[in-house]
Structures are given as structure tokens and as C-alpha cells.
C-alpha positions in Angstrom: 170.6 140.8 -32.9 169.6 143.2 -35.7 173.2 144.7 -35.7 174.5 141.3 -35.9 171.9 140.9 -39.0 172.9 144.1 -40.4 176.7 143.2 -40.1 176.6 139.6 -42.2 174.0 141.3 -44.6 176.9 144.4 -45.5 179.8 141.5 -45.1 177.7 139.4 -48.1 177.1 142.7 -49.9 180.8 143.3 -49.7 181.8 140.1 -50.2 179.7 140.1 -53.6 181.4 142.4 -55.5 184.5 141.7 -57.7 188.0 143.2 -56.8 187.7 143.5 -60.7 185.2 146.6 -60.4 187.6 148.8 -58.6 190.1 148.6 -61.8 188.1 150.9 -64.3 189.9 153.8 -65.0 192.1 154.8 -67.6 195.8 154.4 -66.5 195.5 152.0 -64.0 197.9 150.0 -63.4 196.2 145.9 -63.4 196.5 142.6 -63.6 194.9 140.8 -66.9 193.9 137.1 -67.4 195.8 137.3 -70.8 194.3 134.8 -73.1 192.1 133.7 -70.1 195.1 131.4 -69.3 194.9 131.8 -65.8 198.0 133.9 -65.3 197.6 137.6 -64.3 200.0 139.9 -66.0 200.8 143.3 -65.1 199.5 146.2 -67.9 198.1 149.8 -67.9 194.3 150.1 -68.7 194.1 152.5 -72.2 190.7 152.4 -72.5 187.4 151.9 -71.0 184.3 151.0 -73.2 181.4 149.9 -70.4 182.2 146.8 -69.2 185.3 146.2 -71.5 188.6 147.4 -70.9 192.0 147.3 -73.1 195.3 146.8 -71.3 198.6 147.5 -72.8 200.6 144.9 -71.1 204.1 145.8 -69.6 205.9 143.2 -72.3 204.1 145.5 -75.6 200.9 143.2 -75.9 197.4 144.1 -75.9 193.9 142.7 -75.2 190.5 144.1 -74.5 188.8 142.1 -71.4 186.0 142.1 -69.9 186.4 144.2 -66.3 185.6 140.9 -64.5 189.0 139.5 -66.3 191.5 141.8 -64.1 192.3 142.3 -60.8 193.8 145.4 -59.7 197.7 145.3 -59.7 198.5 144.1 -55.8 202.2 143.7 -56.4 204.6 143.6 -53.6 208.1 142.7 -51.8 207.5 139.2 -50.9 204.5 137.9 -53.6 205.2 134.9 -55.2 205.4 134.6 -59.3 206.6 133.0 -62.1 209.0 134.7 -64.1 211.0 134.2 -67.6 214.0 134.1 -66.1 216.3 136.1 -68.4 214.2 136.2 -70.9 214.9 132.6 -72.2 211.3 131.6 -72.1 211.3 129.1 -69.1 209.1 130.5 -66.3 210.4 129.7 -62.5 209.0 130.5 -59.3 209.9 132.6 -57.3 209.6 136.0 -55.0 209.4 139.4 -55.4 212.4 141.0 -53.8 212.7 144.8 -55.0 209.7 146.4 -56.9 210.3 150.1 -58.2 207.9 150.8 -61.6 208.6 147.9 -64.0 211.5 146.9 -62.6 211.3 144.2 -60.6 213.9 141.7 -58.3 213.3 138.5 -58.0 214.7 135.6 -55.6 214.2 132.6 -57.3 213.2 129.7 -55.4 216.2 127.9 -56.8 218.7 130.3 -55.4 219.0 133.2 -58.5 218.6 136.0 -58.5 217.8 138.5 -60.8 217.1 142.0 -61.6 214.2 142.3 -64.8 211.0 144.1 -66.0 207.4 143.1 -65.0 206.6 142.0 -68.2 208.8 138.8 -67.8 206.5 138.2 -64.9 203.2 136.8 -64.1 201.0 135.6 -61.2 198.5 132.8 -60.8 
């Protein structure tokens, strides 16, 4: 029974913390709630103040956030985002077919394709 105890007790402890506190070091790569839109974009942390961090987004832009505003970058073959699909400024969905640095393929869920950077990209 204890164990039982001690293993919801560490699951709730666990379960407490933000996936936010593990992004905290400079050059990390992360995901930012730019504007607090509710779309994560990919960006490099430049600085880290206490609780504050800056990102230099991957399209140039850059915002200071408060740690609980990122998520670390969790990228991969097969996520689903939204992407401005070449660079018009429409976003479509779609998934993440190739991934190497900031260049990213994506299969759009219209049948598209294209090859682009991740700052044409973002993640709800």
C-alpha cells in the first residue's frame, strides 16, 4: 500500500511541473507562444534573466517570455503543423515529412508538398 502511495504522490509531483522548466538554457532550441497567440514557434533561447527568457525566433523575430510561455522544441517526422506555404502568407496544415536543422519538408494535407525553413512553421 505505501508503495502504491509513494508511486501516485512522485506521479503528481511529476505531473506538476511544466515541460517549460526544462527549456532554460542559453541556446536551446524551443518552442515560444509568440504574442501569446496560441501558436508555438520554433527559436533559439539568447538569454536567460530568472524566470524570463528571450528567443530569437527561426523567421528573425524576437520576444522575451516568461519560461512558462515555451515548450521545449519536440519536433519530428510525422507532427502536424501549420505552415506558410511558400511564403505567401496563408497557413495550411499539414505534416512534417523531412526535418534536418531549419529545413523542414512538409506534406500538406492537401496533397503539396514542399521543402521550406522552420520559421514558415508553427504548432498549436
Amino acid at each position: 500500500m505505501r508503495f502504491l502511495l509513494a508511486s501516485a504522490v512522485a506521479a503528481a509531483l511529476l505531473g506538476s511541473f511544466s515541460t517549460a522548466a526544462l527549456a532554460q538554457t542559453k541556446g536551446d532550441w524551443v518552442l515560444g507562444n509568440y504574442k501569446g497567440a496560441g501558436y508555438w514557434y520554433p527559436g533559439i533561447i539568447s538569454s536567460v534573466q530568472g524566470s524570463k527568457i528571450t528567443i530569437q525566433y527561426d523567421d528573425g523575430d524576437t520576444e522575451t517570455l516568461a519560461i512558462s510561455e515555451t515548450r521545449p522544441y519536440n519536433w519530428a517526422i510525422g507532427k502536424k503543423v501549420e505552415c506558410n506555404f511558400k511564403g505567401q502568407g496563408k497557413w495550411y496544415p499539414g505534416k512534417i515529412s523531412s526535418l534536418a536543422g531549419e529545413k523542414i519538408g512538409i506534406a500538406y494535407d492537401d496533397g503539396d508538398k514542399e521543402t521550406t525553413k522552420t520559421g514558415r512553421c508553427r504548432s498549436s
